[in-house]
C-alpha positions as CSV (number, residue, x, y, z in Angstrom):
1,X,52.4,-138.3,39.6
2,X,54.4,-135.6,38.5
3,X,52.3,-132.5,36.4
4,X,54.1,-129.7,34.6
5,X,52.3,-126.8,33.1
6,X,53.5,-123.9,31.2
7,X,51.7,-120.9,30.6
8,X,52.8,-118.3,28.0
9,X,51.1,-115.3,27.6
10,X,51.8,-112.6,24.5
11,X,51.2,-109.3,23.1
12,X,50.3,-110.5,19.7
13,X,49.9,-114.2,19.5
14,X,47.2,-114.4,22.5
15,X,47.9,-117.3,25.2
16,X,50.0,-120.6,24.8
17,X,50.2,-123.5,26.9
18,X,51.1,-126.9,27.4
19,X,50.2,-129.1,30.0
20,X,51.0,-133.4,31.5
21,X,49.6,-134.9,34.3
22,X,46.6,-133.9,36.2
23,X,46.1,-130.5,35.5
24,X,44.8,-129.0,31.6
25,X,44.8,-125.3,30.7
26,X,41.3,-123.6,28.9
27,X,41.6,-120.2,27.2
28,X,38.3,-118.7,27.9
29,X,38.8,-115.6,26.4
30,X,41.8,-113.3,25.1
31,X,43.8,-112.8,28.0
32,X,42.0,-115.3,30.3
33,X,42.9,-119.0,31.2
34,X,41.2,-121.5,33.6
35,X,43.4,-123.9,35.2
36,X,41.4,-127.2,35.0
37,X,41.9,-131.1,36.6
38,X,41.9,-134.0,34.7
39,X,43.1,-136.1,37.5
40,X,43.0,-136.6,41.4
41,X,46.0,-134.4,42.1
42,X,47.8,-133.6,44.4
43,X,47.9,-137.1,46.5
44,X,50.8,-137.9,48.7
45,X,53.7,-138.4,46.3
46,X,52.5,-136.0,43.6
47,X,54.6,-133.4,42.5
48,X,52.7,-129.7,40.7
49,X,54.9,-127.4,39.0
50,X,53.6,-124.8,37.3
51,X,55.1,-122.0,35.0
52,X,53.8,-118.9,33.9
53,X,55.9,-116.3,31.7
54,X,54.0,-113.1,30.7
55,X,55.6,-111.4,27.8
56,X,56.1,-107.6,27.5
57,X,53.4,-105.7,27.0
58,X,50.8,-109.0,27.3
59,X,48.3,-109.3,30.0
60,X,46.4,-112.3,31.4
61,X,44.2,-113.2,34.2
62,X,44.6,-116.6,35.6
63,X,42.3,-118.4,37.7
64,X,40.7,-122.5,38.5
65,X,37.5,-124.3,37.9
66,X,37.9,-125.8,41.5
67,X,39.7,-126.0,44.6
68,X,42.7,-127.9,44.9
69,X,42.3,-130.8,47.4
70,X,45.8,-132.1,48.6
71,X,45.1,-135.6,50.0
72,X,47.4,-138.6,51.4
73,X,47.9,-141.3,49.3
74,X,48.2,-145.1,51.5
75,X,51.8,-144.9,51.7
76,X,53.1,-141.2,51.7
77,X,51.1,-138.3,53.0
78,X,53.4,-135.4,51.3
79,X,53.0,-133.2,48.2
80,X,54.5,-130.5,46.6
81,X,53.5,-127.3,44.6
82,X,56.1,-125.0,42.8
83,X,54.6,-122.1,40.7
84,X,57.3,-119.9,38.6
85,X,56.2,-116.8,37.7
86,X,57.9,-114.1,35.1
87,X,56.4,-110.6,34.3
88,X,58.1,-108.6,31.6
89,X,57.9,-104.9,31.0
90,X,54.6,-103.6,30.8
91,X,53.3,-106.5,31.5
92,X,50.2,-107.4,33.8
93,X,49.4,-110.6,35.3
94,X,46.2,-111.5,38.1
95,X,46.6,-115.0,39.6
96,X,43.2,-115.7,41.5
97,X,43.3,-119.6,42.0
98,X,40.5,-121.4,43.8
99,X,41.1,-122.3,47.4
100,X,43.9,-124.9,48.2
101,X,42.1,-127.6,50.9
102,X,44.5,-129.8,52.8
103,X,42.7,-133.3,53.9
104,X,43.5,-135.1,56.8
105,X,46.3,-136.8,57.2
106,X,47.8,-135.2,54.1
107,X,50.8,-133.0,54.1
108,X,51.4,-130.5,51.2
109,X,53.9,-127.9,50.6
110,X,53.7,-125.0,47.9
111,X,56.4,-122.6,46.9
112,X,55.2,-119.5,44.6
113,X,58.3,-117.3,43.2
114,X,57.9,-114.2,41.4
115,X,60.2,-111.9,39.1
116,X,59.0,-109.2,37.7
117,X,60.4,-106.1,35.3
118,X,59.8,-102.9,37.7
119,X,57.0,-101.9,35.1
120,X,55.1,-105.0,35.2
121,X,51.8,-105.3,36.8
122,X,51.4,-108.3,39.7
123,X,47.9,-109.0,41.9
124,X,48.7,-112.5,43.6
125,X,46.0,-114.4,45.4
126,X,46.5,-117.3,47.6
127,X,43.6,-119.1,49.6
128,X,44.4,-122.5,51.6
129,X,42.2,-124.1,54.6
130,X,43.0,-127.1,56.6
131,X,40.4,-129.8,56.5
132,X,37.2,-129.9,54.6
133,X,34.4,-129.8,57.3
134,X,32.8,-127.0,58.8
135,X,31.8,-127.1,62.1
136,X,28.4,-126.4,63.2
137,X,26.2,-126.0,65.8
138,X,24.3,-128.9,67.2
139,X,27.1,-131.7,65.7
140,X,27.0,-134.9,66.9
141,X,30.3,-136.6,69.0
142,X,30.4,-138.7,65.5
143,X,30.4,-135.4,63.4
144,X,32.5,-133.9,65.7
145,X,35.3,-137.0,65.5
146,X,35.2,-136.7,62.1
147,X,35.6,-132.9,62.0
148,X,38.6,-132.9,64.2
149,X,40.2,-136.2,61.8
150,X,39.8,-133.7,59.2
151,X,41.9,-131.0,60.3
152,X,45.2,-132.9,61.1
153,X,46.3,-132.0,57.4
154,X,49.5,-129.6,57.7
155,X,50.5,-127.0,54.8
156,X,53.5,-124.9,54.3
157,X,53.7,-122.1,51.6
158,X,56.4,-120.2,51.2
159,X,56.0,-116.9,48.8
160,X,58.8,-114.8,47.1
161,X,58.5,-111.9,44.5
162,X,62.0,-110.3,43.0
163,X,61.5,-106.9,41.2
164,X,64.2,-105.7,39.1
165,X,66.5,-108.5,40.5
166,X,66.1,-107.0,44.0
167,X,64.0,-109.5,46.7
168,X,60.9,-107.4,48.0
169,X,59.2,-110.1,49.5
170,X,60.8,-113.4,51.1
171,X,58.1,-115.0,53.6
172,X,56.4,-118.6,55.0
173,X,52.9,-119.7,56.6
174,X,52.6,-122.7,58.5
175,X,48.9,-124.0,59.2
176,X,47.4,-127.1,60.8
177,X,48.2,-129.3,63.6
178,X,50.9,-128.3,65.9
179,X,51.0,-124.6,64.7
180,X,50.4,-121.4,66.3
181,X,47.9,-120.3,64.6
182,X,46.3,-123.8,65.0
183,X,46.9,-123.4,68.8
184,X,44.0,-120.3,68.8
185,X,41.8,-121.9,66.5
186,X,43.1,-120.3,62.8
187,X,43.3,-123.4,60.2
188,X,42.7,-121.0,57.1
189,X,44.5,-118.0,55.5
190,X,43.7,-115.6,52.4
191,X,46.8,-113.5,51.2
192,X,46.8,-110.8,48.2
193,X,50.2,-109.4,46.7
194,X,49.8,-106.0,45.1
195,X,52.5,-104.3,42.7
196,X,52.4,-101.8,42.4
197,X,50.9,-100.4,45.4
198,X,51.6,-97.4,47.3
199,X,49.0,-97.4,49.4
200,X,49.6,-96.9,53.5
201,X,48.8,-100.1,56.0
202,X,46.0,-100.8,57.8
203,X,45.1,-103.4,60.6
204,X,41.8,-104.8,61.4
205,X,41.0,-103.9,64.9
206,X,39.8,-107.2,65.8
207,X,41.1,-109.5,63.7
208,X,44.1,-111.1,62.7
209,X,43.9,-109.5,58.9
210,X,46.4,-106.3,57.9
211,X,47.3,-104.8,54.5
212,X,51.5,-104.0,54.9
213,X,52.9,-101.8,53.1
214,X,56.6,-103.9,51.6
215,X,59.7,-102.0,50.9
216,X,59.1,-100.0,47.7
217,X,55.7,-99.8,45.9
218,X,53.9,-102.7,47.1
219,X,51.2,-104.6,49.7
220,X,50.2,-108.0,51.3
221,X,47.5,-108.3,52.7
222,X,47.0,-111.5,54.6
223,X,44.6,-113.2,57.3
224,X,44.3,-115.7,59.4
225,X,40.7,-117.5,60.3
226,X,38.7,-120.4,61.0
227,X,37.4,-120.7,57.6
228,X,38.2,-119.9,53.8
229,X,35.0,-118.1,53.6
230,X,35.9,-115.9,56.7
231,X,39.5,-114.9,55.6
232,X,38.8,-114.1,52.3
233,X,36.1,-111.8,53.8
234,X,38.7,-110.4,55.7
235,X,41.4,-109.8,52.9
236,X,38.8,-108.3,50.5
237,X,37.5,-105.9,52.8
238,X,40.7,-104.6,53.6
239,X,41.8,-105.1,50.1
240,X,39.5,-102.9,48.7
241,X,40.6,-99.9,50.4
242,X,43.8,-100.0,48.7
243,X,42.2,-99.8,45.2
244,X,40.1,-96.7,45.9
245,X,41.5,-93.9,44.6
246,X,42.5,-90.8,46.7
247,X,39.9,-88.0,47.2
């Protein structure tokens, strides 16, 4: 199944949208849109591409009612997910989508590109974990089995933000089976794009979570975990020093 989306957001006419395929857009407020399914997507096959322009001088805040669960289908395990995004001047756009969960067996791929107008506003979250169990204390060989079927889902997602025509940003994550950070027990990541954002880096002491500080005005802040729940701990903590103002 192939679902397009296109998200337009002005200074004077308030939010616009169309949407086909398994995904339906909700404006819950002015400024504010819920991305919404209407269908079991993305299974293997499926194609997501997904287009947001903000206008100059318009803001909006974009989010999900649910995680996205990428799951084979019988005869192809792969899916894709494209998301165009466009910022004009003055312009301010938050993207805080639920969690991406990739299934066993499945194999999903998503590409986010960003260009933005050197006075636009950009805070880009990203949350994806391999498999849907938890493992816990006390699990049976059966649980366990089941657990470890789980995780052999595989994502790739590449991210790239252009500002004023010039490439700030060009990078890719790999996670699942046959990774590194699958190799030391890290199936989940949680990544926040800040511009503009002059704050200095920081690096947890312990874990595999930093803030960077990119060329120019702006920060990722990314780490790696066992869980959703754990890395987006992790990126918020160290997130939230970056916001707090000086002195």
């Amino acid at each position: 199944m192939r679902t397009d989306v296109e998200i337009i957001a002005t200074a004077d006419r308030g939010v616009r949208h169309s949407a086909t395929g398994g995904l339906a857009v909700r404006v819950t407020s002015p400024g504010h849109a819920q991305l919404i399914g209407t269908a079991a997507t993305p299974l293997g096959g499926d194609e997501i591409v997904v287009r947001i322009r903000v206008e100059p001088g318009a803001h909006l805040s974009m989010g999900s009612v649910a995680a996205t669960i990428a799951l084979p289908a019988r005869d192809r395990a792969d899916s894709r997910a494209r998301w165009d995004i466009e910022v004009g001047a003055g312009g301010r756009l938050r993207l805080d989508p639920q969690p991406t969960v990739v299934a066993g067996g499945a194999v999903h791929t998503s590409n986010i590109v960003a260009d933005l107008d050197p006075t636009a506003v950009l805070d880009l979250y990203e949350h994806v974990q391999i498999g849907r169990s938890v493992q816990i204390d006390g699990a049976t060989t059966t649980d366990l089995d089941r657990i470890e079927r789980d995780r052999t889902g595989a994502w790739t997602g590449g991210l790239r933000v252009t500002v004023g025509g010039e490439v700030w940003l060009a990078h890719r994550v790999a996670l699942g089976a046959s990774t590194p950070a699958a190799a030391i027990g890290h199936r989940a990541m949680s990544s926040v794009f800040r511009y503009p954002d002059d704050r200095g880096e920081e690096v947890h002491p312990s874990e595999f979570a930093a803030r960077l500080r990119l060329a120019g005005e702006a920060t990722l802040t990314s780490a790696l975990g066992s869980s959703v729940t754990a890395t987006r701990r992790l990126t918020d903590a160290l997130d939230t020093t970056a916001l707090v103002p000086n002195g």
